[in-house]
N, C-alpha and C positions, 0 to 999 in steps of 0.2 A: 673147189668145194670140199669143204671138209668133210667125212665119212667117220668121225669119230665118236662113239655111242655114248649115250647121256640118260641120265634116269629122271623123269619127272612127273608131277603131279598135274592131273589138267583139276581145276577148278569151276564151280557158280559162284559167281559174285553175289554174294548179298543184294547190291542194289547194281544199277549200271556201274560201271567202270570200278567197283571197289576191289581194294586189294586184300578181302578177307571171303570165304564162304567155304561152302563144303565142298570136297574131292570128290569128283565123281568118276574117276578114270587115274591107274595110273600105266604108264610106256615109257620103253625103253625102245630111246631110236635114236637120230640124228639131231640135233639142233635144229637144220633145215626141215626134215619133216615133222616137228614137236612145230615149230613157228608155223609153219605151212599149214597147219589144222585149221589155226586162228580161234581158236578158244586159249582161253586166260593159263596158266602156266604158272609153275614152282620146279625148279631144278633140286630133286634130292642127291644126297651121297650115295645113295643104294636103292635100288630097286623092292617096294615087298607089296605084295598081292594085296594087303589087309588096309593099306593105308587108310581109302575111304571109311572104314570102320573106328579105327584109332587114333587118326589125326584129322586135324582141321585146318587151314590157310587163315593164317589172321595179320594182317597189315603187309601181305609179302610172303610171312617164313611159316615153313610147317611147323604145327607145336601140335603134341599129343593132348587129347581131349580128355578134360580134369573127370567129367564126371561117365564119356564113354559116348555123349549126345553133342552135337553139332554147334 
């Protein structure tokens, strides 16, 4: 088992299964326990409190939000 800590974003999909929507959580944990939630996911470089505020998930990658809104 690997124990090695990971920063990510958990997300809502826009619709069922898409790979864009707004952050509603982000943790910093294990890979095992980030998958183990089972809500949709984005692995960041860094950890920051604010993300769900300033960023969005759109096809997969995090990208900062042009105008600040979802």
């Amino acid at each position: 088992m690997d124990r090695t800590m990971i920063d990510a974003v958990f997300y809502e999909p826009a619709t069922p299964g898409a790979t864009s929507g707004r952050i509603i959580a982000t943790i910093s944990a294990t890979r095992d326990t980030i998958a183990g939630d089972g809500r949709p996911f984005v692995i960041v470089d860094h950890y920051s409190w604010d993300y769900d505020a300033t960023h969005k998930v759109v096809e997969g990658a995090v990208v900062p939000m042009e105008d600040g809104n979802a």
